[in-house]
C-alpha positions as CSV (number, residue, x, y, z in Angstrom):
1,X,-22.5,-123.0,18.8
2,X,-23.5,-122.4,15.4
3,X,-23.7,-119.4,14.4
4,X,-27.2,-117.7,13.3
5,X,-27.4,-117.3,9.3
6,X,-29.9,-115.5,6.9
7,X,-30.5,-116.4,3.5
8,X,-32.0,-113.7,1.9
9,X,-29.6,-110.8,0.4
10,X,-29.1,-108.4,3.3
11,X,-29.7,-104.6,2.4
12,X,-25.7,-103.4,0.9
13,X,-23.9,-100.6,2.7
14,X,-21.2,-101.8,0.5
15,X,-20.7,-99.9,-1.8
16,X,-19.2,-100.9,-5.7
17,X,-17.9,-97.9,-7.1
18,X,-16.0,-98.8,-10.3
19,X,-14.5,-95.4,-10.1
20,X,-13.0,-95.9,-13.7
21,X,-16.1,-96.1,-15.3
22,X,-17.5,-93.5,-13.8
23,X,-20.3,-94.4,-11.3
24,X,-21.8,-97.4,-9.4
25,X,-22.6,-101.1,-10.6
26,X,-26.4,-101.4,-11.4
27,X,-28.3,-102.3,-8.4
28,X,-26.1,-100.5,-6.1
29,X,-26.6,-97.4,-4.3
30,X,-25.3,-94.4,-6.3
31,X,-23.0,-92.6,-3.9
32,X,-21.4,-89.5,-4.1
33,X,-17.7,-90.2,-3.5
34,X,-16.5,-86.4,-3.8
35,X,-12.5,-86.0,-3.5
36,X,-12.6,-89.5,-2.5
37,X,-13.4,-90.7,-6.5
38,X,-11.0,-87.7,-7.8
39,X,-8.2,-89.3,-6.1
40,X,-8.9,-92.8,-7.4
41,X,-9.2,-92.2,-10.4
42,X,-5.6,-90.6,-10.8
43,X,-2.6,-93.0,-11.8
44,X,-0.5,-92.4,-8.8
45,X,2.5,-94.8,-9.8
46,X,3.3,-97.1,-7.0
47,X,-0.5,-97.2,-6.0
48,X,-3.8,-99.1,-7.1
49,X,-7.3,-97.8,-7.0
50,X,-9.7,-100.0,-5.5
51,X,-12.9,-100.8,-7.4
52,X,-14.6,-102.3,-4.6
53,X,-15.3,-101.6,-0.7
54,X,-17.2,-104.6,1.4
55,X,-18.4,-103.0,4.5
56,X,-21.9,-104.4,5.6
57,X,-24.4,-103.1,8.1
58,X,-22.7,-104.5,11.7
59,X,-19.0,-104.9,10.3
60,X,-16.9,-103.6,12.6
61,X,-12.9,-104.5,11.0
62,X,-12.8,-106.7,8.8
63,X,-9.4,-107.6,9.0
64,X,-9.3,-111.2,7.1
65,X,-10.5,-112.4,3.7
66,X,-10.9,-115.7,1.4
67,X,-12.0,-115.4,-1.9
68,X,-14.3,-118.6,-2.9
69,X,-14.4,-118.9,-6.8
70,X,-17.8,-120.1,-8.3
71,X,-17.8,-123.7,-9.4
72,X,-19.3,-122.5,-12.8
73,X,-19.8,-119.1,-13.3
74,X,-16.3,-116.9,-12.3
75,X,-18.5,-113.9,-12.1
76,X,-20.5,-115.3,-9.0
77,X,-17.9,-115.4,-6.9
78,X,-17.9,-114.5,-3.6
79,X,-15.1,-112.8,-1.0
80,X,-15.8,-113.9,2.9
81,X,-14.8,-111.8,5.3
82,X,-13.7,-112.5,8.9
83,X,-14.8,-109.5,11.6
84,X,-12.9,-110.4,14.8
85,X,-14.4,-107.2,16.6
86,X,-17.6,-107.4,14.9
87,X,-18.1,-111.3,16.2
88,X,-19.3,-112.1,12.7
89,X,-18.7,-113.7,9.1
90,X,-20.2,-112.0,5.8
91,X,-20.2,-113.0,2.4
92,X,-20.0,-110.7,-0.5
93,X,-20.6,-111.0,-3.8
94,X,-18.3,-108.9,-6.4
95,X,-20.3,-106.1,-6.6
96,X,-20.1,-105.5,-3.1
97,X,-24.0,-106.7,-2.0
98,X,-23.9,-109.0,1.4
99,X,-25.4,-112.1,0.8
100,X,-25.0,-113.6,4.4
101,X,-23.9,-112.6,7.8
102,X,-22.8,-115.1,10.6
103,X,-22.3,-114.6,14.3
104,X,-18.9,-116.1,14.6
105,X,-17.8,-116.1,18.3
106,X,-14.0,-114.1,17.6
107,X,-13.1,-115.2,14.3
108,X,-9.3,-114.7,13.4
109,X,-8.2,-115.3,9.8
110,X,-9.8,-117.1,7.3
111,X,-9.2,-119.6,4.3
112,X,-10.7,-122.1,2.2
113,X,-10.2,-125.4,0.1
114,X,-12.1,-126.9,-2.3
115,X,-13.3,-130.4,-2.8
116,X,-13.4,-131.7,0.9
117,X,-14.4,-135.2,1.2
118,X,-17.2,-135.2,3.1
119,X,-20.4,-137.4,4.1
120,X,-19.4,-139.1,0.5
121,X,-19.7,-135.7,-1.3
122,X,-16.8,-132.9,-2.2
123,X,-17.2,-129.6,-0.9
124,X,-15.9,-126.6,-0.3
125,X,-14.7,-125.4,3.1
126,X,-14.1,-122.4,5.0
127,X,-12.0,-122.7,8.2
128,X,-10.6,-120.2,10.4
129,X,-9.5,-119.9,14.2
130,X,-11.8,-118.7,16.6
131,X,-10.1,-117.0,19.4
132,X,-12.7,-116.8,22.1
133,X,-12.0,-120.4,22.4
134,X,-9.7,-120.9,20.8
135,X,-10.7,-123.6,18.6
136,X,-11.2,-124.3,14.8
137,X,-14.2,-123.9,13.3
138,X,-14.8,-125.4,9.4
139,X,-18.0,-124.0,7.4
140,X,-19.2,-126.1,4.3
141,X,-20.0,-123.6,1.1
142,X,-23.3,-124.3,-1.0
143,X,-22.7,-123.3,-4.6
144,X,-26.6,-122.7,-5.1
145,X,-26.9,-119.9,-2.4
146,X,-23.2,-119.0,-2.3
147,X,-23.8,-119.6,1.7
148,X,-21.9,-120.9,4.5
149,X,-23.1,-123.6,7.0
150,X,-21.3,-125.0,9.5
151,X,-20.1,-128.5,9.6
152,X,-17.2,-129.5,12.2
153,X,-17.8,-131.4,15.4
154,X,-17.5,-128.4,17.7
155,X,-14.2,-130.2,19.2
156,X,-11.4,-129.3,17.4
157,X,-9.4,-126.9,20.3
158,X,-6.6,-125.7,20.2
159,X,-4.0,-123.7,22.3
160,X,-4.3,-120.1,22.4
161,X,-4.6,-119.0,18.9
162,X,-4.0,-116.0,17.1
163,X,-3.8,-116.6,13.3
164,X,-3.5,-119.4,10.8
165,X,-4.0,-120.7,7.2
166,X,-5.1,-123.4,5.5
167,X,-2.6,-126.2,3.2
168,X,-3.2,-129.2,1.4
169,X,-0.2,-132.0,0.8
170,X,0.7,-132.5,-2.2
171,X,1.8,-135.5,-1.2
172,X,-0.8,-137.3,0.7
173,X,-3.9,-135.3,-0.1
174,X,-4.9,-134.5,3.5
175,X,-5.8,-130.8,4.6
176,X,-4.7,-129.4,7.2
177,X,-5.1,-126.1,9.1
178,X,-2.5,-124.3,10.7
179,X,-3.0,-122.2,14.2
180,X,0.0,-119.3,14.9
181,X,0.5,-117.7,17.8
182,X,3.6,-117.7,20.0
183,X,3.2,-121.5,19.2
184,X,2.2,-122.8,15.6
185,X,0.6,-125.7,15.9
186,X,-0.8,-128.5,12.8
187,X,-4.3,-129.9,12.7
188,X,-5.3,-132.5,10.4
189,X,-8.9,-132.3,9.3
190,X,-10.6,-135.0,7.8
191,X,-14.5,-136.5,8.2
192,X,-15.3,-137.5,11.5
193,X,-18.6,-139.3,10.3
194,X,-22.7,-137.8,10.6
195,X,-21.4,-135.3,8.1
196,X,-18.9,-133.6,10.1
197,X,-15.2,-132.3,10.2
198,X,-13.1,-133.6,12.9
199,X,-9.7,-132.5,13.7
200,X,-6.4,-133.7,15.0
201,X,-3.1,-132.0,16.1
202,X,0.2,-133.6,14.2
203,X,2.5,-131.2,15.1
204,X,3.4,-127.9,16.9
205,X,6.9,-125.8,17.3
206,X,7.6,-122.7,19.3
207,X,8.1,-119.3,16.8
208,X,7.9,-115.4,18.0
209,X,4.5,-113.9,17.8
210,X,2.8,-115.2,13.9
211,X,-0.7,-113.8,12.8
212,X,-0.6,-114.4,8.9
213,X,0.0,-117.3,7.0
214,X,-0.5,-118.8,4.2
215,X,0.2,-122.6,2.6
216,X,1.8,-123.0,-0.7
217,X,0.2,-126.4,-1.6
218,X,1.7,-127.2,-4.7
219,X,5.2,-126.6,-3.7
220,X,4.1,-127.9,0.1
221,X,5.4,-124.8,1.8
222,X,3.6,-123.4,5.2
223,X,4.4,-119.1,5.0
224,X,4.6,-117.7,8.7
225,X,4.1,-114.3,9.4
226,X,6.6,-113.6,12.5
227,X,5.5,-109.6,13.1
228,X,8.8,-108.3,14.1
229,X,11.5,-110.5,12.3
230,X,10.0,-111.7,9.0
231,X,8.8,-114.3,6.6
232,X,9.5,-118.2,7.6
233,X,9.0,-121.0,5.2
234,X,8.5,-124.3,7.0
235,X,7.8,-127.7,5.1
236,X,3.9,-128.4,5.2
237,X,4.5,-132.1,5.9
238,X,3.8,-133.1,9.5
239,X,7.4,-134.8,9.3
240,X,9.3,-131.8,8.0
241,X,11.8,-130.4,10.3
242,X,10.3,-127.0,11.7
243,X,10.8,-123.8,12.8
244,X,12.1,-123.7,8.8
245,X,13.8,-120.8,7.3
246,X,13.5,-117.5,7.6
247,X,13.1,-116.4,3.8
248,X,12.2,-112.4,4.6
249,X,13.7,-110.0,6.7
250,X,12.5,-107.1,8.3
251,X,14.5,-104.1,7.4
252,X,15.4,-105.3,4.0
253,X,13.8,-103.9,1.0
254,X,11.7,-101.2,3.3
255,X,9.5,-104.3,4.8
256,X,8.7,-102.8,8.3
257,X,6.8,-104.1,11.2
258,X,4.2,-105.8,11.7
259,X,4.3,-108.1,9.0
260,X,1.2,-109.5,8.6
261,X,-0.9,-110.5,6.2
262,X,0.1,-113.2,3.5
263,X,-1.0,-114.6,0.1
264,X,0.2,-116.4,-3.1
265,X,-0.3,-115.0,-6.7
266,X,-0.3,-118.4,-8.6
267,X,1.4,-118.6,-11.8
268,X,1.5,-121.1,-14.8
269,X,4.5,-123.6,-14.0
270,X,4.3,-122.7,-10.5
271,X,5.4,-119.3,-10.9
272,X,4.1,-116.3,-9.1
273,X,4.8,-114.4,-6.1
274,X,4.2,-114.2,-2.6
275,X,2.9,-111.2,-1.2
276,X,3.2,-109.3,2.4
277,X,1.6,-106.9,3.9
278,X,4.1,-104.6,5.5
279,X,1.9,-102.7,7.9
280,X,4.4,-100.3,9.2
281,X,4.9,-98.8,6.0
282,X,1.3,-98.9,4.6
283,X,2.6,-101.2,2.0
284,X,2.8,-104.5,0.3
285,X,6.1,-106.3,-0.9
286,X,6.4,-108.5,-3.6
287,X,9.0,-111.8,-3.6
288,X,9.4,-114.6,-5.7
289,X,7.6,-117.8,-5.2
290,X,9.8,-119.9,-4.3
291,X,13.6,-120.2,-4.8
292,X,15.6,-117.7,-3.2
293,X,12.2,-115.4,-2.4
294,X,13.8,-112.5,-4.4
295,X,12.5,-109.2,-3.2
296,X,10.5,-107.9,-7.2
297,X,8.9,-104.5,-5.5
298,X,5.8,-102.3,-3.6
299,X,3.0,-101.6,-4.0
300,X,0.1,-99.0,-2.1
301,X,-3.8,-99.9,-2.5
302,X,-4.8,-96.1,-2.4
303,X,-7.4,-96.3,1.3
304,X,-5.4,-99.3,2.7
305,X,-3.7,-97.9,6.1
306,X,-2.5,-100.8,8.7
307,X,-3.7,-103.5,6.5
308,X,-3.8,-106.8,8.2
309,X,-5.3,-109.7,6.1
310,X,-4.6,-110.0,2.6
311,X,-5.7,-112.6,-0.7
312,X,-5.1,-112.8,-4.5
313,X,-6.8,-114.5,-7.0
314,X,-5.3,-115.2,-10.6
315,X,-8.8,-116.4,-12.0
316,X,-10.5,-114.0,-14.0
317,X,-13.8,-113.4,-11.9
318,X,-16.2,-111.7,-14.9
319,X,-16.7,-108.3,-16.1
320,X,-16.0,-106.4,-12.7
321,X,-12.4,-108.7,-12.2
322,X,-11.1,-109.9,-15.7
323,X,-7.7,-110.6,-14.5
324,X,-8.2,-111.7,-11.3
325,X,-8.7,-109.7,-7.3
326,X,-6.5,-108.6,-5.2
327,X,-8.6,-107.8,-1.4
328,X,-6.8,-106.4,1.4
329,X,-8.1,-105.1,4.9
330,X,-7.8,-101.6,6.1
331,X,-7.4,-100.3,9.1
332,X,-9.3,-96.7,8.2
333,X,-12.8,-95.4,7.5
334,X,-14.6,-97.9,9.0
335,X,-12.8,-101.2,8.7
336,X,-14.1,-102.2,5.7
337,X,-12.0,-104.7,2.8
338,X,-11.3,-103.2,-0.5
339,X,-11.1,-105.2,-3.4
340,X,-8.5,-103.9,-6.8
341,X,-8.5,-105.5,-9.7
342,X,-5.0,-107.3,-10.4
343,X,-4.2,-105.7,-13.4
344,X,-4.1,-102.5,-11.4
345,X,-2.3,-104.7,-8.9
346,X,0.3,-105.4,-11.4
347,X,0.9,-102.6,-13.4
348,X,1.8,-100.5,-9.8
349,X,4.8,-102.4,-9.6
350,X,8.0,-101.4,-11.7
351,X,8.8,-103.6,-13.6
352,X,5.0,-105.1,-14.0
353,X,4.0,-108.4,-12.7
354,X,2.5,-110.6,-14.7
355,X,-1.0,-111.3,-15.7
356,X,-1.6,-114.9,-15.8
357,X,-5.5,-116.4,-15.7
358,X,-4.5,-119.9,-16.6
359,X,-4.7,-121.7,-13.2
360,X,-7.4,-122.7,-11.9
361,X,-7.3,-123.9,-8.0
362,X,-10.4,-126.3,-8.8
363,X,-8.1,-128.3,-10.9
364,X,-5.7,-128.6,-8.1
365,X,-5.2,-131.9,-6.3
366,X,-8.0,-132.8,-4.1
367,X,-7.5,-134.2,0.2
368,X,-8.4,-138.0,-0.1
């Protein structure tokens, strides 16, 4: 069923704090952060201070994020969270104000493409696995409102389901979305006609227990979370030979289990890295995109405990991100999602990583 949605900005408990400049954005509640702002405001080495923390009257742990990037002004962006406990979607803009909340059955994680073919338009779509029934469910973004509104043919199912990503071919065009679990299985979306996304499985292999992923489209690389043994990378083409190879290792470089969530910080000649959260150690580990995955370094996000889901964002989103967002989940105070600025992101991390704005996923290759 689809899900119940409200237009109209709901009241923030999120909270902007922008503790380096002092106080709150204007139009947000002014807070009194205490210790809290003291200790984000120091330059621990090693460890970011968020700017940001998305928590919404009925969030309940937030534990997956996409980050949709405005078609034509960066700085109305939005981050969309996925509550798996809380039953619900909710869309934030940068300052931390919900704009929408959506009952959302048991959502798992969440991603998003842009430029989906559909009804004879291109749009933007948000898809993520719904565990209740285990099934797929694709929401259509409208730039005007920054909303969400569901468009697949409620009959994409799955077998049980427990994480999963998004990945476009570079080859062919065509989007797919990728379920983990015990068993990762491949779903082609495409338009199933009266405006709405049908879906079809192409593939599926047996893995240990995956929750994150993450699809490397322009290199055409599917990322598997396996919690207890590491990082696989399997070709993204339904005819590539899976389970892949296992391209991170637990107990190398201090990654500890679970390893969960995954995303790629993109890079001008596909450079960049690929980032993990390594929840046993309240950390995140940096690797090479690509090649032979070299381990580059940690990094803390200070408030980020257990951190499941995690995304990155090279494009610079405004005022409040200039150099793009990093948003990760935590498992403390709440639930909620905090969102860092990348420069903070990068300059934790000895040597620094870079700073590089000139992508732009819009300009990426579009499913046919």
């Amino acid at each position: 069923m689809t899900g119940s949605s409200r237009h109209s900005p709901i009241a923030p408990v999120a909270v902007a704090l922008f503790l380096a400049a002092g106080g709150a954005l204007a139009g947000a509640p002014r807070v009194n952060v205490g210790a809290a702002a003291n200790a984000l405001r120091k330059n621990v080495p090693g460890r970011a201070a968020p700017t940001v923390r998305l928590q919404a009257a009925g969030s309940r742990d937030q534990d997956d994020m996409c980050i949709w990037v405005h078609p034509s002004d960066a700085s109305k962006s939005t981050v969309i969270t996925s509550d798996k406990s809380g039953g619900r979607l909710f869309v934030y803009d940068l300052a931390g104000r919900a704009i929408q909340s959506l009952q959302a059955g048991k959502p798992g994680n969440i991603d998003l493409r842009y430029g989906f073919p559909l009804a004879g338009k291109k749009v933007d779509v948000v898809a993520f696995n719904q565990r209740d029934d285990d099934e797929i469910w694709v929401y259509a973004v409208a730039a005007a409102t920054r909303t969400l509104r569901r468009v697949d043919d409620g009959r994409i199912r799955t077998a049980m389901n427990y994480g999963g990503t998004l990945f476009r071919s570079p080859k062919t065009g065509k989007l797919y979305f990728v379920t983990t679990a015990v068993r990762t299985e491949q779903y082609e979306l495409s338009d199933g006609g009266s405006g709405k996304v049908a879906g079809r499985k192409v593939r599926s292999w047996r893995t240990g227990l995956c929750e994150g992923a993450v699809g490397d489209d322009e290199a055409g690389v599917i990322y598997l979370a396996q919690e207890n043994k590491g990082v696989w990378a399997v070709g993204g083409e339904p005819t590539d030979p899976s389970p892949g190879r296992l391209v991170v290792r637990t107990g190398e470089n201090g990654l500890q289990p679970d390893v969960e969530g995954l995303a790629i910080y993109h890079a001008s000649a596909r450079g960049g890295y690929l980032l993990v959260s390594s929840q046993g150690s309240n950390a995140f580990k940096v690797y090479r995109r690509g090649g032979a995955h070299e381990f580059l370094g940690t990094f803390t996000v200070h408030g980020a405990r257990d951190t499941d889901g995690i995304d990155v964002t090279n494009v610079a989103l405004g005022a409040a991100f200039p150099k793009g967002l990093f948003a990760c989940h935590t498992d403390s105070g709440g639930r909620p999602v905090l969102l860092t600025p990348w420069e903070r992101i990068a300059k934790a991390v000895a040597p620094p990583l870079k700073i590089d704005t000139t992508r732009r996923p819009r300009k990426a290759r579009e499913p046919r």
